[in-house]
C-alpha positions in Angstrom: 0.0 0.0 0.0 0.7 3.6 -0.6 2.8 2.6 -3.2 5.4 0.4 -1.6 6.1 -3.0 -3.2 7.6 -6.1 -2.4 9.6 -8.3 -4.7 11.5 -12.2 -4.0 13.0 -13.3 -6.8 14.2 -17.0 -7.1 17.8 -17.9 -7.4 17.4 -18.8 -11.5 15.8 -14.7 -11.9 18.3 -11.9 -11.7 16.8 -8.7 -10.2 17.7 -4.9 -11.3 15.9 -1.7 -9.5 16.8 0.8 -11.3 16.0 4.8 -9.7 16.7 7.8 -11.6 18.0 5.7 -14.3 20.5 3.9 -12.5 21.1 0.7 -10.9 20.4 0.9 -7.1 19.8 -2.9 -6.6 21.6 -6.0 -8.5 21.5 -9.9 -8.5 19.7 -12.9 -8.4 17.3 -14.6 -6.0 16.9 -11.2 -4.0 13.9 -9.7 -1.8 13.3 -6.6 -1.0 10.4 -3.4 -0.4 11.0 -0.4 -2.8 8.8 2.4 -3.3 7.0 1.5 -7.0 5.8 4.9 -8.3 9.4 5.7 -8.4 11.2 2.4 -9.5 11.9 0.1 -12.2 11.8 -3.3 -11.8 13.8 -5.7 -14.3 13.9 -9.3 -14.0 16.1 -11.3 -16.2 15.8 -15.1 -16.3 19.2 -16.9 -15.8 18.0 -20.6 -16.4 18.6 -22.5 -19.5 15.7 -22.0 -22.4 14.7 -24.5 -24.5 13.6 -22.7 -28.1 12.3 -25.5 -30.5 12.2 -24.0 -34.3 11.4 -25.3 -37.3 12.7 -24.1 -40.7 11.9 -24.8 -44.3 14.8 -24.0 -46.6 15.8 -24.9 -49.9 18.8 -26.9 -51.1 21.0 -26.9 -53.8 19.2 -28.5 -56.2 16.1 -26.3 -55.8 14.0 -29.0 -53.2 12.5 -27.7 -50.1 13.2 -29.4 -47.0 11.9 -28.8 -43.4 14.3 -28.7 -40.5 13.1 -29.6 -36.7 15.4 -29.1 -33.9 15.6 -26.9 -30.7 17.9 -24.5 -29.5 19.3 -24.4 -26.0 21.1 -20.9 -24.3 21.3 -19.1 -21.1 22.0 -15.9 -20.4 25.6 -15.1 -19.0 25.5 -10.9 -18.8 22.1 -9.9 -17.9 23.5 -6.0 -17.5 24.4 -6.1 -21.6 20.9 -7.7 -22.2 18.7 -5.4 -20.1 20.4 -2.6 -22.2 19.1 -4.3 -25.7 15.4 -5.9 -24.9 13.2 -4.3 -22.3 12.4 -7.2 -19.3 11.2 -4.3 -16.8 7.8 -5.9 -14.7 5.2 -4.1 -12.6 4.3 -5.0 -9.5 2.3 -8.5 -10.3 5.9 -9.7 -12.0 4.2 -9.6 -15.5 6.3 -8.0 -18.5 5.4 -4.8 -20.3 6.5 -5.3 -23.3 6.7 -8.2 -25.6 10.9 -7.3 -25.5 11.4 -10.7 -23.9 9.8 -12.9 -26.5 12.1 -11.2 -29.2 15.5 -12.6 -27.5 14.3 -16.3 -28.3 13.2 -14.7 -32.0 16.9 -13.2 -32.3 18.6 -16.3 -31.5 16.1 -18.6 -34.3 17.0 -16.4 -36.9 20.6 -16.6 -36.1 20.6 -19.8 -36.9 18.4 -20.5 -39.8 20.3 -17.6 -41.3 23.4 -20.5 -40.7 21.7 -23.3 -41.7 20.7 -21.9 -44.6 24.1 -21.2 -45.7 24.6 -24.9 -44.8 21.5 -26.3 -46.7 22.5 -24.2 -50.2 25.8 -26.2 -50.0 24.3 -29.5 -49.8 21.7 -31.3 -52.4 18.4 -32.7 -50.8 19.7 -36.3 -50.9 23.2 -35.3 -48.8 21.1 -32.8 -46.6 18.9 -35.8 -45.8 21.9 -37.7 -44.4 24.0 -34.3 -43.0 22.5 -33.6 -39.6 25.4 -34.2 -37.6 27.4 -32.5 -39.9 24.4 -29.4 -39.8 24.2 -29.6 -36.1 28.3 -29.2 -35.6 28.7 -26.0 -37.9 26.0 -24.5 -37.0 26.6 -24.5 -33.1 30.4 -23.9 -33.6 29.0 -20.7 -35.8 26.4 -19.3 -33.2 29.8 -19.7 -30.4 31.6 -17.6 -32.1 29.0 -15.0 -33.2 28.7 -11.1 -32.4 25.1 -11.0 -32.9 24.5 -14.0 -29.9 28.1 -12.4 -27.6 26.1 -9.1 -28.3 23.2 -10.1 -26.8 24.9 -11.9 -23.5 24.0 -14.9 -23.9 25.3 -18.9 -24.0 24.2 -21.2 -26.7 24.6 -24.6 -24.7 23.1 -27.1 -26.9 21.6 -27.4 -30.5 20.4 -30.5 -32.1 18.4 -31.3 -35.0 15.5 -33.4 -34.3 14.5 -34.6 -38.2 15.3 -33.0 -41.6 12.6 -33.7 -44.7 11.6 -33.5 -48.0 8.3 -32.9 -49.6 6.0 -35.8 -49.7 6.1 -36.2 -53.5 9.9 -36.0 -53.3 9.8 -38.0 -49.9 8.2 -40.8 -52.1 10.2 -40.9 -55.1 13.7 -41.1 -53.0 12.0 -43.6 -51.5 10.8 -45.4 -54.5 14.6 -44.8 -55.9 16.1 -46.4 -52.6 13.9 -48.9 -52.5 14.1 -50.3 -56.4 18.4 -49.9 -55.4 17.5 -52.4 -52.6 15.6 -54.5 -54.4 18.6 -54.3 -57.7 21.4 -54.8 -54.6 18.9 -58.1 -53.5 18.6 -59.1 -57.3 22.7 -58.9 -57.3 23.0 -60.7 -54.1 21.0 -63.6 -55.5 22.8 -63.5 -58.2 26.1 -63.4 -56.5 24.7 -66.7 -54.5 24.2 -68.5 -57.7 27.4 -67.5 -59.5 29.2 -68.3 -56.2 27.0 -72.0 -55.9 28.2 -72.4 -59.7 31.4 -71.8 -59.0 31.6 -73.9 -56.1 30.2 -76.8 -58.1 32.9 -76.0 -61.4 35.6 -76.3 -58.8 34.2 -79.6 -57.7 33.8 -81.1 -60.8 37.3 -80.0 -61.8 38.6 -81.1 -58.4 36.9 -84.6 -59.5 38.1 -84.5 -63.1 41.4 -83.8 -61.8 41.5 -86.8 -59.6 40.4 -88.2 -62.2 43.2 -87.8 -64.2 45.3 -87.9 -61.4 44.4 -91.6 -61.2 45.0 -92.4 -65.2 48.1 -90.9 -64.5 49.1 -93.2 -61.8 47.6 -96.0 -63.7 49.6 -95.2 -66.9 52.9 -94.8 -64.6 52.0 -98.5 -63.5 51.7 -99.7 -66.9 54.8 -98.3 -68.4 56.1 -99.0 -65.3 55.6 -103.2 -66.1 56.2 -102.4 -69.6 59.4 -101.2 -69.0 60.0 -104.7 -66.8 58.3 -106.5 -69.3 60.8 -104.9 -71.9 63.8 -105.3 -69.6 63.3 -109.0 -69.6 62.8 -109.5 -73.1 65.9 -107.3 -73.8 68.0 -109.2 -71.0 66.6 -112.3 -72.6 67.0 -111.6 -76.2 70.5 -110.7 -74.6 71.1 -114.5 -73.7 69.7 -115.8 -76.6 72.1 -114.0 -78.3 74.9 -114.9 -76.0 73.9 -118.8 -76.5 74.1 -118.1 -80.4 77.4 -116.8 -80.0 78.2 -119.0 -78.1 77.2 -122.1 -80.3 78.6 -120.3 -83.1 82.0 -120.1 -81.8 81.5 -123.5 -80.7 80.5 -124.9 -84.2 83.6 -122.8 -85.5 85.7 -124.4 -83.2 84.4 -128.3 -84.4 84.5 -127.2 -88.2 88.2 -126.1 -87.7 89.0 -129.0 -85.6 87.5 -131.3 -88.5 89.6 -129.3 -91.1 92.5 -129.5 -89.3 91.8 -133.6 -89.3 91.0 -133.5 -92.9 93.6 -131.4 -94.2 96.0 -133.9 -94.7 93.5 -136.5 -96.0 92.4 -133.7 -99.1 95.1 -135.2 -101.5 94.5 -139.1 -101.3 92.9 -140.6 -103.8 89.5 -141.8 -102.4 90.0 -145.2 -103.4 93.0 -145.6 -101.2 90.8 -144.2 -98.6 88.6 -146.8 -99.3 91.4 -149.3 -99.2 92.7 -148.2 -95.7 89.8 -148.1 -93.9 89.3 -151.1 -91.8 88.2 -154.3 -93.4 89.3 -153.8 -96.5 87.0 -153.9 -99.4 85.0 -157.2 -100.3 84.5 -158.1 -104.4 81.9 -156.8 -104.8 82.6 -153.3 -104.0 86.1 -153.8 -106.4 83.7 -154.9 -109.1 81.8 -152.0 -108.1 84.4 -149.7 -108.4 85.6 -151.1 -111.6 82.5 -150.5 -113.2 83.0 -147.4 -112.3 86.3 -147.0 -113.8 84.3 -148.6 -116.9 82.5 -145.8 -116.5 84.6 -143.0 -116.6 86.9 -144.1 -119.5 83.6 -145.3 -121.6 84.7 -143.0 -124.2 87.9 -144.9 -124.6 86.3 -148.5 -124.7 85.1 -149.4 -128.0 83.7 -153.0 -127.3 83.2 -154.4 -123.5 81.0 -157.5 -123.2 80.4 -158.9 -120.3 78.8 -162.7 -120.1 75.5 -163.1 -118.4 76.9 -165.7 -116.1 79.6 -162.7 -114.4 76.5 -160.5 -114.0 74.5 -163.6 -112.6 77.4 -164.9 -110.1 77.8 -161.3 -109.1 74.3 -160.9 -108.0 74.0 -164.4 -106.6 77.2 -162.8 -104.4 75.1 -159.6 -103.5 71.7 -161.6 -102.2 73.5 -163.8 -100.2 76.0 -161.4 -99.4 72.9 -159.4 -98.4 71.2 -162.6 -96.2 74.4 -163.0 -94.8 74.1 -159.3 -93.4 70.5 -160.1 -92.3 71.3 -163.0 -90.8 74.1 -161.5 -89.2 71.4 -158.8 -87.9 
């Protein structure tokens, strides 16, 4: 009453009373009395503020796209921000003027001013897949810029809740993604089959070549006997030869042993051979022999007659020669 009010801030509020235009009272979570007709009454908030924004920009390749995220700040210098925006209350605590809804406003358009430098960099397809990359240039940016220092505040936090297309567009990268799924599937199946022909070329080779690995052996075992087979005919074509030679050199040996026995017999007359050899010879073989003499000089005979009785005594002397010599027998 009578014009005296009383104010108790909390500890997140910081209080200014300002009289005559200067600062007579200063901090946060204070209570106090001070006389209203002649005061002003600032309260700054020094808690964090959540400021959720959403933002519908255009990319590089001329497609809208909405950005969702919120923004998170506190004030640091509430003396530098009560000299910008107007947070004086009267004496039920409520603002007169709409000063501190303009701070949050400030800050959003801060930053879409960045991302939208960001988003006309990037196509729609990499923007859809950049919001970590969004998120960490844009809050490195509002650090370290004059408009937010000039205002005294702290950006703590940003984050970017969703970034997306236009339905139609929405749809069609969808459709795109979806058909290179489906082509990625398609290959995968086909990989499967190549790799199950593959696998069975290998073991069909891997049988062929055992295959042959076996023919092989089993040709090594046959020239392998061949070769023994050969060896022994060789070794016994080798002894066959050896026995010829041998009964070569032996038939040599007998034909020059008999030569050397008949040499000196080559100049006798036969007849005298006949003569020596033992026995003697009987009549008939002298008549024989004459005959043959006959014979031989039968140009030089004119007339030889020879009785029938000498032909019949001489063959009356061969048959009983001859019985004789069976009967001998």
């Amino acid at each position: 009453m009578f014009g005296i009010s009383y104010v108790k801030a909390p500890p997140s509020t910081h209080v200014m009373l300002f009289r005559r235009g200067k600062v007579v009272c200063e901090g946060a979570g204070l209570s106090f009395f001070y006389f209203a007709p002649t005061s002003t009454l600032v309260q700054l908030p020094l808690a964090s503020t959540d400021v959720p924004f959403v933002f519908n920009e255009v990319t590089a390749d001329f497609q809208d796209a909405t950005i969702q995220g919120e923004l998170t700040f506190r004030v640091t210098n509430p003396g530098k921000l009560a000299t910008l925006l107007d947070f004086s209350v009267d004496a039920w605590g409520r603002y007169r003027s709409d000063d501190p809804t303009k701070l949050n406003d400030r800050l959003i358009h801060t930053t879409q001013t960045l991302a939208r430098a960001f988003t006309l960099k990037k196509s729609l397809r990499e923007l859809l897949t950049s919001s970590d990359e969004l998120v960490a240039q844009v809050f490195a940016q509002l650090s370290a810029s004059p408009a937010v220092a000039l205002l005294g505040v702290e950006v703590m936090n940003l984050s970017v809740l969703s970034i997306k297309a236009t339905p139609e567009m929405a749809k069609a990268l969808q459709a795109e993604a979806r058909e290179k799924l489906l082509l990625e599937a398609d290959e995968a199946i086909y990989a499967r089959r190549n790799t199950a022909v593959e696998l069975e070329r290998q073991i069909k080779e891997n049988e062929l070549n055992t295959e042959i690995a076996v023919q092989q052996k089993q040709r090594q075992v046959r020239e392998t006997k061949l070769k023994a087979d050969i060896a022994i005919e060789q070794e016994r074509a080798t002894l066959v030869d050896r026995k010829i030679e041998n009964e070569r050199k032996e038939s040599e040996a007998k034909a020059d042993a008999l030569k050397a026995m008949l040499e000196p017999l080559k100049d006798i007359d036969w007849r005298t051979l006949l003569a020596a050899a033992p026995g003697g010879l009987d009549a008939n073989q002298l008549i024989a022999m004459a005959f043959r003499d006959l014979a031989d000089n039968a140009e030089n005979i004119g007339n030889l007659n020879i009785s029938p009785d000498l032909l019949s005594t001489l063959l009356d002397g061969q048959d009983s020669s001859g019985e004789g010599k069976r009967r001998k027998r």
